[in-house]
SEDREN-780957 format. One record per atom (N, C-alpha, C, CB): chain; atom name; x, y, z. Coordinates in Angstrom, 3 decimals. Glycine has a CB too. Example, Ala and Ser with C-alpha at 12.3 -4.5 7.8 and 13.67 -1.06 7.14 Angstrom:
# SEDREN-780957
<fimar A,N,<13.190,-5.690,7.800>>
<fimar A,CA,<12.300,-4.500,7.800>>
<fimar A,C,<13.200,-3.300,7.800>>
<fimar A,CB,<11.308,-4.473,9.046>>
<fimar A,N,<12.850,-2.250,7.080>>
<fimar A,CA,<13.670,-1.060,7.140>>
<fimar A,C,<12.900,0.030,7.870>>
<fimar A,CB,<14.084,-0.598,5.725>>
***
This chain:
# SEDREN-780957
<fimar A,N,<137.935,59.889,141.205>>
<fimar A,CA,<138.007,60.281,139.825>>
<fimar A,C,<136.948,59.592,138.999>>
<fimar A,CB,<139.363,59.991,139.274>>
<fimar A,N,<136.555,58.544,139.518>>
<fimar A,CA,<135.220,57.797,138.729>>
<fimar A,C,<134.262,58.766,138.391>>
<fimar A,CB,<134.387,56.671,139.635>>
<fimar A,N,<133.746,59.832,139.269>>
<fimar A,CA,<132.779,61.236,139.044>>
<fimar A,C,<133.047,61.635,137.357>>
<fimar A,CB,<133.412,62.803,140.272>>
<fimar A,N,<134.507,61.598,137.157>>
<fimar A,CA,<134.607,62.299,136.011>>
<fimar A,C,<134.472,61.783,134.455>>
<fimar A,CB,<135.718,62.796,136.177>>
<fimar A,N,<134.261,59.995,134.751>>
<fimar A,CA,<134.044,59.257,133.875>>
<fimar A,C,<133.348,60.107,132.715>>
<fimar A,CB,<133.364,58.169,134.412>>
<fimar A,N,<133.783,59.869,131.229>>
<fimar A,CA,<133.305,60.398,130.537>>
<fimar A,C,<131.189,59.657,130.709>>
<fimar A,CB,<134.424,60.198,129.194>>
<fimar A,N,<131.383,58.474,130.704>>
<fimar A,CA,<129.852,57.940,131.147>>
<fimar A,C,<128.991,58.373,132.198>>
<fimar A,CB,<129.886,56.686,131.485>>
<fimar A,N,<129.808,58.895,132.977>>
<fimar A,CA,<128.803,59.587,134.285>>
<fimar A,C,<128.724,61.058,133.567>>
<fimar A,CB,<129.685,59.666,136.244>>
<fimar A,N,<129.569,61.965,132.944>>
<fimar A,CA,<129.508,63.318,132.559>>
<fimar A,C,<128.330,63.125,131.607>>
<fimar A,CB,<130.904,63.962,131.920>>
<fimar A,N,<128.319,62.192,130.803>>
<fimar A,CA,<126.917,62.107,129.506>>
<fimar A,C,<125.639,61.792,130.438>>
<fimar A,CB,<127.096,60.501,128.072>>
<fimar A,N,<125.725,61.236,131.488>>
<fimar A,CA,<124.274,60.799,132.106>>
<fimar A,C,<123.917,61.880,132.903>>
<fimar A,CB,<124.235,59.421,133.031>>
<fimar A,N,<125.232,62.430,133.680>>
<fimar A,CA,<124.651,63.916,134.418>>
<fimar A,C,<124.091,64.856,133.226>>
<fimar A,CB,<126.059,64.897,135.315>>
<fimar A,N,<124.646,64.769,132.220>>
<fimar A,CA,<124.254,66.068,130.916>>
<fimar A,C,<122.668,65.480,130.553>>
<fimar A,CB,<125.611,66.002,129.035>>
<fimar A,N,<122.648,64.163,130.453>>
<fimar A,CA,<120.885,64.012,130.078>>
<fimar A,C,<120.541,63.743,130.959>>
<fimar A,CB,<120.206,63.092,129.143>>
<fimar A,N,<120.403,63.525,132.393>>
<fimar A,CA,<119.470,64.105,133.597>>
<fimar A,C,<119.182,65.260,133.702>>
<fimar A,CB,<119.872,63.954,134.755>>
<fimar A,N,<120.192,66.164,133.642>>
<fimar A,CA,<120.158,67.735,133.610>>
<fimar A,C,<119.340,68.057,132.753>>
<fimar A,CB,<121.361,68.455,133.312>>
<fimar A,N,<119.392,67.969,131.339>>
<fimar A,CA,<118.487,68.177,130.585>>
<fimar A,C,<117.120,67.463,130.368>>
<fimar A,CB,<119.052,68.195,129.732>>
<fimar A,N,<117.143,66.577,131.086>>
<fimar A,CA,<115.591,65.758,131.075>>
<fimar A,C,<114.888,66.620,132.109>>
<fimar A,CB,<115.577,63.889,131.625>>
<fimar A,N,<115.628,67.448,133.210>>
<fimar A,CA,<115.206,68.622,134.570>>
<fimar A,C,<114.722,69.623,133.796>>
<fimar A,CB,<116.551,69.320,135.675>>
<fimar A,N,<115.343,70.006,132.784>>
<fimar A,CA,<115.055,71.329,132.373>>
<fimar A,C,<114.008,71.162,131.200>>
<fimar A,CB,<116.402,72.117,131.938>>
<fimar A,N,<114.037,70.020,130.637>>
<fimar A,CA,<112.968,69.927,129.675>>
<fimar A,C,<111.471,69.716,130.429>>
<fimar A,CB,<113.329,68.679,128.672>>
<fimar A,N,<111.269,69.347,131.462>>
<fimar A,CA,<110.332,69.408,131.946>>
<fimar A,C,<109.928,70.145,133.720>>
<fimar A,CB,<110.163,68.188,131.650>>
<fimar A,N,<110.338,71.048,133.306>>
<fimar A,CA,<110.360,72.460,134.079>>
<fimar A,C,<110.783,72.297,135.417>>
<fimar A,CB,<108.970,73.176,134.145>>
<fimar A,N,<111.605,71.463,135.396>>
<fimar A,CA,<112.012,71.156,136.949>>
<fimar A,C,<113.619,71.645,137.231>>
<fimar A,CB,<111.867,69.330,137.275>>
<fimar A,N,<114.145,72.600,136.314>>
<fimar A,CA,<114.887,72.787,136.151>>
<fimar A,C,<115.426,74.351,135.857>>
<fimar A,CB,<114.901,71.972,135.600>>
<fimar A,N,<116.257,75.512,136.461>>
<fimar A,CA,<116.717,76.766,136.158>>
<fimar A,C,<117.910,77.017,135.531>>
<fimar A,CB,<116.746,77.386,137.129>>
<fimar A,N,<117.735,77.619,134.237>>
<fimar A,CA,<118.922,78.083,133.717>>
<fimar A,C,<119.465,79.693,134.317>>
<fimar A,CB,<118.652,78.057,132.132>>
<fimar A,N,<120.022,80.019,135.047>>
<fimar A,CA,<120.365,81.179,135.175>>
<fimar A,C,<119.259,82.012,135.740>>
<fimar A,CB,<120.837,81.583,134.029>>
<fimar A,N,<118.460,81.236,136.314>>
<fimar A,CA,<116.785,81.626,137.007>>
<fimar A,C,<115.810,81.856,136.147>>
<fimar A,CB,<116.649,82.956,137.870>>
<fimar A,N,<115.865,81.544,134.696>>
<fimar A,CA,<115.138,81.593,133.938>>
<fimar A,C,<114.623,79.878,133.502>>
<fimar A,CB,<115.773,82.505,133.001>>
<fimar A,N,<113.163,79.711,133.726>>
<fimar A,CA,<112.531,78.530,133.902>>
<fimar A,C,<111.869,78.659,131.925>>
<fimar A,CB,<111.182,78.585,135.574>>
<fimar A,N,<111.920,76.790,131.501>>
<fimar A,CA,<111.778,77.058,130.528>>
<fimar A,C,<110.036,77.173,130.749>>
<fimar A,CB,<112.539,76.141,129.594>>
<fimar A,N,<109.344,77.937,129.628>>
<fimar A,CA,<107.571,77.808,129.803>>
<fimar A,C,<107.173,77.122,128.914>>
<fimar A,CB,<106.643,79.066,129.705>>
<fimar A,N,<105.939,76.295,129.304>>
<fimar A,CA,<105.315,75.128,128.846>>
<fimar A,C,<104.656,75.981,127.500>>
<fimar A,CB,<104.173,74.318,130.073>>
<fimar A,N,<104.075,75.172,126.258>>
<fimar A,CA,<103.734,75.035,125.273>>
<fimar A,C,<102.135,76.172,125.776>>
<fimar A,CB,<103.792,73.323,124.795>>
<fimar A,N,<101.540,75.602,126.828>>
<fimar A,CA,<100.298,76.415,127.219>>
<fimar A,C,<100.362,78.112,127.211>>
<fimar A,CB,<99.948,75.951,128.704>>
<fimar A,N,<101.891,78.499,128.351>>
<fimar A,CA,<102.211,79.580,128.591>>
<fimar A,C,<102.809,80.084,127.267>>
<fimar A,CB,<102.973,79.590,129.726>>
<fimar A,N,<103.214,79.213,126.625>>
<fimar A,CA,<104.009,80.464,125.206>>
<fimar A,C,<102.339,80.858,124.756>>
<fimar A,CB,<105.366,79.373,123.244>>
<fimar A,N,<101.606,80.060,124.285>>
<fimar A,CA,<100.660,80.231,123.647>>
<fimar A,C,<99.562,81.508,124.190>>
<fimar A,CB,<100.188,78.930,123.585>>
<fimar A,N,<99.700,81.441,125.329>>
<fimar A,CA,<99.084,82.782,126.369>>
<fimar A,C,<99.994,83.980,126.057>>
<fimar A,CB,<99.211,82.458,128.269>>
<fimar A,N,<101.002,83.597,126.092>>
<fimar A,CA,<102.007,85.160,125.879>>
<fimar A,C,<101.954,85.535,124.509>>
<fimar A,CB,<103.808,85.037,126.229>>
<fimar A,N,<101.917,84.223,123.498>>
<fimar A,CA,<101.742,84.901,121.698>>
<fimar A,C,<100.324,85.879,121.613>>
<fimar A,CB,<101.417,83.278,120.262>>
<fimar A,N,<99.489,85.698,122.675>>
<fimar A,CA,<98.196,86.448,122.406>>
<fimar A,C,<98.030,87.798,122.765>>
<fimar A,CB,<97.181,85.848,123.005>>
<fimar A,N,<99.230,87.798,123.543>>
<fimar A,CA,<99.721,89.469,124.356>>
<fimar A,C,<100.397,90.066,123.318>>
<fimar A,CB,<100.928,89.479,125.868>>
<fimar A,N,<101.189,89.488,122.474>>
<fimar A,CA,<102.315,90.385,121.439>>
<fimar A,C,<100.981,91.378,120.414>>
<fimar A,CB,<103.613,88.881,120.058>>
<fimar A,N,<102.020,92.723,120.615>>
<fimar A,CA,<101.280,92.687,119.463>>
<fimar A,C,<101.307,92.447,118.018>>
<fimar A,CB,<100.975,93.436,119.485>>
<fimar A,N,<100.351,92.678,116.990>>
<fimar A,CA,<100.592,92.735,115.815>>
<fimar A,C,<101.324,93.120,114.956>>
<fimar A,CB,<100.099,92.940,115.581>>
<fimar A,N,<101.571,92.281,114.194>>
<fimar A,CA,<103.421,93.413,112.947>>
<fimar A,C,<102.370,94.330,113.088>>
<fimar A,CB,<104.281,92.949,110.483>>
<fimar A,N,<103.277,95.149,113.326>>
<fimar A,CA,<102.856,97.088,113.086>>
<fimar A,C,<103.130,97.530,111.569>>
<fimar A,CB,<104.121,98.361,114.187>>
<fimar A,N,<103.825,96.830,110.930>>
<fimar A,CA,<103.716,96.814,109.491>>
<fimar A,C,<102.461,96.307,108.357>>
<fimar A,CB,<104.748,96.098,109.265>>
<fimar A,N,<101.984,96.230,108.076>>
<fimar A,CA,<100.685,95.422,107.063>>
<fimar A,C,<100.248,96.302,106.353>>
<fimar A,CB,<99.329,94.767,107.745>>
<fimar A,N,<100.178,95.375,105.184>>
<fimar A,CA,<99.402,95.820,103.523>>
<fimar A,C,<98.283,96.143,104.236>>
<fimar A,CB,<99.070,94.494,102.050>>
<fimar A,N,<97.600,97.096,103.317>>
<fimar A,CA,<96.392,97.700,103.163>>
<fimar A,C,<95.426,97.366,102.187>>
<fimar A,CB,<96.600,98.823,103.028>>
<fimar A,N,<95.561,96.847,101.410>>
<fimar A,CA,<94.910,96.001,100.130>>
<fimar A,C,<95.484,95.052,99.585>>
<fimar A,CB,<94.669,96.669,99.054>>
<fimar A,N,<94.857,94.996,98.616>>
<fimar A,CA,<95.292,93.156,97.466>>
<fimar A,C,<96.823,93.769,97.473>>
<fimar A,CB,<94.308,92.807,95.012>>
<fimar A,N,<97.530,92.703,96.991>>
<fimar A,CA,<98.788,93.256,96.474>>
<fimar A,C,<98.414,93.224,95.473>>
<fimar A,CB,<100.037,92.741,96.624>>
<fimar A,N,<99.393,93.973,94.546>>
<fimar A,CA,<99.853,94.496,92.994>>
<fimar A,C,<100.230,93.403,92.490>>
<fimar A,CB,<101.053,95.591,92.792>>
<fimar A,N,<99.649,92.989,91.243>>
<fimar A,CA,<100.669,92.401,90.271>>
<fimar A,C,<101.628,93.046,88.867>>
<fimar A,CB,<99.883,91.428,89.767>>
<fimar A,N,<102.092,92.914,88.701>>
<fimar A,CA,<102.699,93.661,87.641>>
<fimar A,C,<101.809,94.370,86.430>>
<fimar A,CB,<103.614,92.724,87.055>>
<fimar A,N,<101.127,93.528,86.439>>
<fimar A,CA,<99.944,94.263,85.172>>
<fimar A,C,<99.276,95.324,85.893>>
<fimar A,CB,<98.541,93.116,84.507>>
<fimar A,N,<99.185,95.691,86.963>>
<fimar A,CA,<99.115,96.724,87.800>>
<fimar A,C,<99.721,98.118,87.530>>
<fimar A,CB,<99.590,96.273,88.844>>
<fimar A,N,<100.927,97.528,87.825>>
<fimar A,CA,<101.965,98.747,87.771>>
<fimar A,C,<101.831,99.807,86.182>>
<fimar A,CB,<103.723,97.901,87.863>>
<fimar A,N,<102.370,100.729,86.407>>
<fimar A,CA,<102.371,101.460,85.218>>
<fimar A,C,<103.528,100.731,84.078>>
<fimar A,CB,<102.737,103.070,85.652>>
<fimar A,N,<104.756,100.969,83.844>>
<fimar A,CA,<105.557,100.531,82.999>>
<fimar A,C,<106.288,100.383,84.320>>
<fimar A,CB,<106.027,101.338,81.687>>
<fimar A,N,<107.457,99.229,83.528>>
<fimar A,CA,<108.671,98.668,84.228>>
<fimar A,C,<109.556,99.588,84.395>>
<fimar A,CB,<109.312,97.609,83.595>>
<fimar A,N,<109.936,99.860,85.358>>
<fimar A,CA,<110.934,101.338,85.133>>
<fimar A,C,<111.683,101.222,86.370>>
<fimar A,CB,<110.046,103.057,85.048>>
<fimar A,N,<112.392,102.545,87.161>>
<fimar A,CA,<112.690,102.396,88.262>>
<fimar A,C,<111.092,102.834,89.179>>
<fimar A,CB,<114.083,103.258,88.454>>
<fimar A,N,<112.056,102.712,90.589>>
<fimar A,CA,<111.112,102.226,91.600>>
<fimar A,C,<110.226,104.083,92.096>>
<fimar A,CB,<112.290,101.196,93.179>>
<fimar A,N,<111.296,104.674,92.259>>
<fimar A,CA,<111.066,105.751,92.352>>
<fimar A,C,<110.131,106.749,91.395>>
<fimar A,CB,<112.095,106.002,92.469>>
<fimar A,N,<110.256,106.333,89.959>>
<fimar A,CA,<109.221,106.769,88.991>>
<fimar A,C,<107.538,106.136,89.305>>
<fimar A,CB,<109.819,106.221,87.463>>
<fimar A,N,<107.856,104.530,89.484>>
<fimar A,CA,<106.472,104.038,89.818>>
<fimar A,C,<105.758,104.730,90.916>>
<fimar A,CB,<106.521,102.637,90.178>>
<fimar A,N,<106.407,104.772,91.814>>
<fimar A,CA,<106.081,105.454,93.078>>
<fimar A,C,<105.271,106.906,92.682>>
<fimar A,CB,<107.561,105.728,93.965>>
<fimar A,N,<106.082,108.054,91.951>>
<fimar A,CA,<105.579,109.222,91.482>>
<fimar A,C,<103.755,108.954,90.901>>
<fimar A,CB,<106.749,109.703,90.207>>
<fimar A,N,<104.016,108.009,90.014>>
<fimar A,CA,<102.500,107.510,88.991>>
<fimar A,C,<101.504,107.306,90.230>>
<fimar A,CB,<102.659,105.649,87.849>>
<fimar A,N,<101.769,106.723,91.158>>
<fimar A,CA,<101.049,106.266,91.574>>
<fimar A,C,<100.766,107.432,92.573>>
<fimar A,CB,<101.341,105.026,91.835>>
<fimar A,N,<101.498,108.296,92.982>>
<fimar A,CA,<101.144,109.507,93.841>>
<fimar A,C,<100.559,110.245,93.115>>
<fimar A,CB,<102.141,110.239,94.462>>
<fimar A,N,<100.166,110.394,91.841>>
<fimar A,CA,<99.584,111.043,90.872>>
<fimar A,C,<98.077,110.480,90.656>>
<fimar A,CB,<100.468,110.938,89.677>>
<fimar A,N,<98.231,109.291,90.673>>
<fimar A,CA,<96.735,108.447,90.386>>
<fimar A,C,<95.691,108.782,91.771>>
<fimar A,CB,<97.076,106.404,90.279>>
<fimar A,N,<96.154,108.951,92.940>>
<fimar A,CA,<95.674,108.915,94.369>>
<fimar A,C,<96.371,109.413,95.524>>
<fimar A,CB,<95.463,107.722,94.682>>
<fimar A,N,<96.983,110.349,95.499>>
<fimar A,CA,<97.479,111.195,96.491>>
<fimar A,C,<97.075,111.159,98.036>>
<fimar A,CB,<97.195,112.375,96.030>>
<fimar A,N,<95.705,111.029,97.857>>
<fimar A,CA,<95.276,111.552,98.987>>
<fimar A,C,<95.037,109.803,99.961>>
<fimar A,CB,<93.714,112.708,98.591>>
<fimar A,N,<95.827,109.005,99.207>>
<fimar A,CA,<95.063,107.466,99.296>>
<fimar A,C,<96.060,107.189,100.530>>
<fimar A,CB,<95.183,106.141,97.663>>
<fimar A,N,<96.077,106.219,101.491>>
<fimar A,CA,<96.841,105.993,102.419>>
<fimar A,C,<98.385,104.924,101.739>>
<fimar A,CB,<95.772,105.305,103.585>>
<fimar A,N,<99.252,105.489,102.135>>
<fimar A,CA,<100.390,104.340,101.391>>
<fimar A,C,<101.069,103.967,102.467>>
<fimar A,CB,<101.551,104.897,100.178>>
<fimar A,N,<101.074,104.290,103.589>>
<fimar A,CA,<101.851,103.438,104.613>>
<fimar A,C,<101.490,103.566,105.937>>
<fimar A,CB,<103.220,103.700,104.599>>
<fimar A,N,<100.993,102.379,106.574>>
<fimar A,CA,<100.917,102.557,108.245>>
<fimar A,C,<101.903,102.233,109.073>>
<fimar A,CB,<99.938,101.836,108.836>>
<fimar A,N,<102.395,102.529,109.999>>
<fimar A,CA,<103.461,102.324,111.517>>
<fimar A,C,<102.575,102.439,112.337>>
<fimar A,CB,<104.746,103.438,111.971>>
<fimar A,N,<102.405,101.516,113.383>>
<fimar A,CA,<101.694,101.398,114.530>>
<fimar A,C,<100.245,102.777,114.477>>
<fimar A,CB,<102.991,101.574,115.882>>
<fimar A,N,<100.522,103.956,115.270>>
<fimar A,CA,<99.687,104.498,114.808>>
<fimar A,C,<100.228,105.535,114.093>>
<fimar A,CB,<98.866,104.738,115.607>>
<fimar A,N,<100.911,105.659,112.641>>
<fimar A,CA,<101.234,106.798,112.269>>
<fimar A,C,<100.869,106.393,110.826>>
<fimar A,CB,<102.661,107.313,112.671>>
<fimar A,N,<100.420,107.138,110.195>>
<fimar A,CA,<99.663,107.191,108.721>>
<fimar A,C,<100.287,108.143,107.279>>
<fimar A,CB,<98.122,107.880,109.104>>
<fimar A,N,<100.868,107.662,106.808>>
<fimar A,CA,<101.070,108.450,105.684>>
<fimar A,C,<100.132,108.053,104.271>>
<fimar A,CB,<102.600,108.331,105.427>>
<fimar A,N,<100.176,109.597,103.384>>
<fimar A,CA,<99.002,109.234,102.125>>
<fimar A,C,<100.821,109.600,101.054>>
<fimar A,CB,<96.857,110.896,101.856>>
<fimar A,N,<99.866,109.040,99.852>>
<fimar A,CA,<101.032,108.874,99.197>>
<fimar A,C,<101.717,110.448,99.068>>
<fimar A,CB,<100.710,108.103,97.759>>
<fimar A,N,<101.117,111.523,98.812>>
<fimar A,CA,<101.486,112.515,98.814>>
<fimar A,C,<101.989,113.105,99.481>>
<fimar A,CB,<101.038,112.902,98.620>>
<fimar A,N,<102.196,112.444,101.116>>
<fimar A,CA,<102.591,113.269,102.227>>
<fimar A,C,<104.213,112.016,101.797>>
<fimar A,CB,<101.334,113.266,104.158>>
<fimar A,N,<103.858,111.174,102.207>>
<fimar A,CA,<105.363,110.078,101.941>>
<fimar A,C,<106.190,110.606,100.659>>
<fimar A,CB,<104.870,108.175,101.492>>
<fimar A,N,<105.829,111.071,99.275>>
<fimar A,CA,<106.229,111.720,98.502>>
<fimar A,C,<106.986,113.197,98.347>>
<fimar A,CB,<105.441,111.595,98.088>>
<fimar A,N,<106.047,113.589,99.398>>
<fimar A,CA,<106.920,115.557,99.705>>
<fimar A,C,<108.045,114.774,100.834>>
<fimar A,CB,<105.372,117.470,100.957>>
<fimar A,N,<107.851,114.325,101.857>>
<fimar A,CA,<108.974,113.952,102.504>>
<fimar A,C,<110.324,113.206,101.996>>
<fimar A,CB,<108.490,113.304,103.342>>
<fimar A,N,<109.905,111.936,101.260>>
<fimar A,CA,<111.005,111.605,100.718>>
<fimar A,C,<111.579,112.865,99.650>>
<fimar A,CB,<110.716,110.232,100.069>>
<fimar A,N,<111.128,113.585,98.531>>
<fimar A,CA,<111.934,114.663,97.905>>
<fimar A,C,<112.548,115.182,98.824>>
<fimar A,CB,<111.294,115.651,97.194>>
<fimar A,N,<112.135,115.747,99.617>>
<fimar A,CA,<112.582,116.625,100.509>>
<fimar A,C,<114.234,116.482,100.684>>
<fimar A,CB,<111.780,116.388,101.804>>
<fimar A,N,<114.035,114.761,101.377>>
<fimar A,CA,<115.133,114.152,101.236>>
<fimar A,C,<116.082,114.145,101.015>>
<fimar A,CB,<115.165,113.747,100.942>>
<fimar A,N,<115.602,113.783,99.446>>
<fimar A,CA,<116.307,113.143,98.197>>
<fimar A,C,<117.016,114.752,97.809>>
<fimar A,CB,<115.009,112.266,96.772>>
<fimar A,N,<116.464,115.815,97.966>>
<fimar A,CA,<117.349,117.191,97.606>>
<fimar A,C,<118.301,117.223,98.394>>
<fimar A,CB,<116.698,118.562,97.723>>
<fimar A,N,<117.951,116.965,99.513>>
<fimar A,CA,<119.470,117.557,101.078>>
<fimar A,C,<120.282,116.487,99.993>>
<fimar A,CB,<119.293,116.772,103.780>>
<fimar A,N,<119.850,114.923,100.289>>
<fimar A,CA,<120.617,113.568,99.653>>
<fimar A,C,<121.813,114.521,98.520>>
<fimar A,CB,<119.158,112.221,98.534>>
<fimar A,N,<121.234,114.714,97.615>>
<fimar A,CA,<122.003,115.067,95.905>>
<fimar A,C,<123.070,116.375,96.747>>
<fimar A,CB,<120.387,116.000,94.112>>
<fimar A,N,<122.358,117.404,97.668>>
<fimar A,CA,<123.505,118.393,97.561>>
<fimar A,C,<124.551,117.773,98.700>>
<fimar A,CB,<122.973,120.117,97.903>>
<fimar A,N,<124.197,116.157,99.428>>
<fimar A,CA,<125.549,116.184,100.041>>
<fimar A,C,<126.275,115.088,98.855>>
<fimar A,CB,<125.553,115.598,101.908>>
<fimar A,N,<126.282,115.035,97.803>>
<fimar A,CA,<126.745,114.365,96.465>>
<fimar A,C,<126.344,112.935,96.042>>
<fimar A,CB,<128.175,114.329,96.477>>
<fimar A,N,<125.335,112.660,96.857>>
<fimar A,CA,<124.363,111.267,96.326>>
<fimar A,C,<123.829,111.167,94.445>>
<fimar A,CB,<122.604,111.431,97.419>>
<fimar A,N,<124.314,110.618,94.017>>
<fimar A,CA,<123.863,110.535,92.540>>
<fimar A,C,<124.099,109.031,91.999>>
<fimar A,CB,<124.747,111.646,91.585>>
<fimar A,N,<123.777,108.737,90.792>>
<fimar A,CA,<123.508,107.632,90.029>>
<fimar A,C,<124.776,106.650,91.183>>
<fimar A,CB,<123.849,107.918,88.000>>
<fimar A,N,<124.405,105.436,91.218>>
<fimar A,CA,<124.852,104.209,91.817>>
<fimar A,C,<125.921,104.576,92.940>>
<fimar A,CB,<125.459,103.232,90.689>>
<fimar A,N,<125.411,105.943,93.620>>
<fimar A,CA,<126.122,106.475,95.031>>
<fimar A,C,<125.440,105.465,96.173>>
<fimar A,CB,<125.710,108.356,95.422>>
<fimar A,N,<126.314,104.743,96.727>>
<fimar A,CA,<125.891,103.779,97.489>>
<fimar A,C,<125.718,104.403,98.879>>
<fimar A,CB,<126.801,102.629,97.421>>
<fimar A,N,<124.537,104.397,99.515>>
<fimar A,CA,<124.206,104.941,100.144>>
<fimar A,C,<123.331,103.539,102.012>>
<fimar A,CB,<123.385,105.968,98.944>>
<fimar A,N,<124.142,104.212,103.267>>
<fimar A,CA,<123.575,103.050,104.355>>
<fimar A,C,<122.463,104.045,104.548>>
<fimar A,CB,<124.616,102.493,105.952>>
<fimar A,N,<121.308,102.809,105.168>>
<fimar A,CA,<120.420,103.414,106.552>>
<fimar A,C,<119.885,102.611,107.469>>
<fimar A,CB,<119.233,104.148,106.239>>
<fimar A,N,<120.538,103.098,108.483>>
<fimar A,CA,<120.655,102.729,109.997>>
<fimar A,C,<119.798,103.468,110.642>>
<fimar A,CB,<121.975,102.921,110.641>>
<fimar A,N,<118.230,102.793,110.726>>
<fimar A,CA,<116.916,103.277,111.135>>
<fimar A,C,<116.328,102.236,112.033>>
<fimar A,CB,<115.986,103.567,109.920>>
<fimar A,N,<115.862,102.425,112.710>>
<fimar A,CA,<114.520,100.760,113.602>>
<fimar A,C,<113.730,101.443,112.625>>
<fimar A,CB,<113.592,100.619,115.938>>
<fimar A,N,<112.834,100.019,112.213>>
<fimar A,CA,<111.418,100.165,111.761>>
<fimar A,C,<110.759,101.143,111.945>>
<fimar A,CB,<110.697,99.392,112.155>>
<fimar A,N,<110.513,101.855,111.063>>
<fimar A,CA,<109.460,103.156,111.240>>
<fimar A,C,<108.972,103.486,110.256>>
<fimar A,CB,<109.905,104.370,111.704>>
<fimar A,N,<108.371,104.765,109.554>>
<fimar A,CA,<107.814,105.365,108.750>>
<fimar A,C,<109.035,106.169,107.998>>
<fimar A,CB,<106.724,106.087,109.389>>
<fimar A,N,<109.932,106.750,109.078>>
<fimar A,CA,<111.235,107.361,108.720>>
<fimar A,C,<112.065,106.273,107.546>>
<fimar A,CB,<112.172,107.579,110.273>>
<fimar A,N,<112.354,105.059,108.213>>
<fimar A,CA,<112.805,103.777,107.114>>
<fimar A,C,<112.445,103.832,105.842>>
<fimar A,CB,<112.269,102.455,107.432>>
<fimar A,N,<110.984,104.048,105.653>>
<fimar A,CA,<110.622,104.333,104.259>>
<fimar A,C,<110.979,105.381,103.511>>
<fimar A,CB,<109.496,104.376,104.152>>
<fimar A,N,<110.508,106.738,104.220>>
<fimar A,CA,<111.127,107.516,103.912>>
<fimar A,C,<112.729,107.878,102.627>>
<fimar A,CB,<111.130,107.587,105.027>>
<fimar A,N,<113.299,107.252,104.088>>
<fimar A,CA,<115.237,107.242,103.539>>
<fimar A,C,<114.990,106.310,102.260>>
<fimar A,CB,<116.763,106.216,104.972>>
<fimar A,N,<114.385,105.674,102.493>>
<fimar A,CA,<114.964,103.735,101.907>>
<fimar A,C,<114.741,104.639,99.849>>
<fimar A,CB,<112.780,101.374,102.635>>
<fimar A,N,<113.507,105.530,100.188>>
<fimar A,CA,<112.411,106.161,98.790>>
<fimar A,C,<113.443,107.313,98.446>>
<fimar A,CB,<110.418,106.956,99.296>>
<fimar A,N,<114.306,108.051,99.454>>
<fimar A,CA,<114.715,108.966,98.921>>
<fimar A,C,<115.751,108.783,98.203>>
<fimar A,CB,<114.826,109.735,99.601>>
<fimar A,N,<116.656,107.487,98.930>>
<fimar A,CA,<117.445,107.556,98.392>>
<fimar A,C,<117.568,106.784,96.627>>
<fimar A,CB,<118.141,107.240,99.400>>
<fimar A,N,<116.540,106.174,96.732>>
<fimar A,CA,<115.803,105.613,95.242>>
<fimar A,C,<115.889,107.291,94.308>>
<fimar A,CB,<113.576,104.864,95.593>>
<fimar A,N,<115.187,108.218,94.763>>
<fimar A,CA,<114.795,109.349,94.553>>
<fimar A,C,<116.014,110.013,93.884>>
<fimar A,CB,<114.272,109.934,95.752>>
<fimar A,N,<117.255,109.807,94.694>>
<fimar A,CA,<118.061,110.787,94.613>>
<fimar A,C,<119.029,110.073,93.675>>
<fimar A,CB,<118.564,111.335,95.962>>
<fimar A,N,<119.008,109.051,93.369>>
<fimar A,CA,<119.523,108.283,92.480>>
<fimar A,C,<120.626,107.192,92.982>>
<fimar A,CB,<120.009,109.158,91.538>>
<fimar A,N,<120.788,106.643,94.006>>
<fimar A,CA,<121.441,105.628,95.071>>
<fimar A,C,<121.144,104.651,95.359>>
<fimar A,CB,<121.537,105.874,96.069>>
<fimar A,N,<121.820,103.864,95.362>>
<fimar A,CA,<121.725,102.503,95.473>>
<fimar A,C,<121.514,101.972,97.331>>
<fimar A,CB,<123.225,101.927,94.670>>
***
């Protein structure tokens, strides 16, 4: 019963972990990787597939303070044809992101979406995300 000494259980737990901190050691056959190898594998990931396209905006930017969905309109008005959102390789201009979200935002209102209709979306990251996220701004939902 000496094995089970609480003093032998703490010295087996930091041997064990002094094994695994320096790679001499398998969790479940998964070996931990050295500081070198993460740094080789961060160079394989790729890039957020998300990223600005210019300066950001500051408020003196924007047209008037308003909702989000009006700013959005101004600005599809100022440059339509201008790019407003990339996904990996998929490209929208503000005018194309604009007819899609209405589009939306009409089905949205006739299934009874209106002022502070609380509304989910359950999307992975995409272009679609924006989409919903604008229409439902659009359609008047929170």
């Amino acid at each position: 019963m000496d094995d089970l000494s609480s003093a032998n259980l703490s010295e087996t737990k930091r041997a064990l972990l002094e094994k695994y901190l320096h790679g001499e050691l398998t969790l479940n056959g998964a070996r931990r990787i050295s500081a070198r190898d993460e740094q080789d594998l961060s160079a394989l990931r790729p890039p957020n597939p998300l990223r600005p396209l210019g300066p950001r905006l500051s408020r003196a930017d924007l047209p008037v303070d308003g909702p989000v969905a009006l700013m959005f309109e101004a600005q599809t008005k100022r440059s339509p044809a201008e790019i407003a959102a990339v996904y990996e390789d998929q490209v929208l201009t503000y005018d194309a992101l604009n007819r899609k979200a209405n589009q939306l935002a009409h089905h949205l209102r006739k299934r009874g979406v209106g002022p502070e209709t609380l509304v989910g979306l359950a999307v992975n990251r995409s272009l679609e995300m924006l989409i919903g996220a604008l229409a439902i701004l659009k359609a008047g939902g929170a």
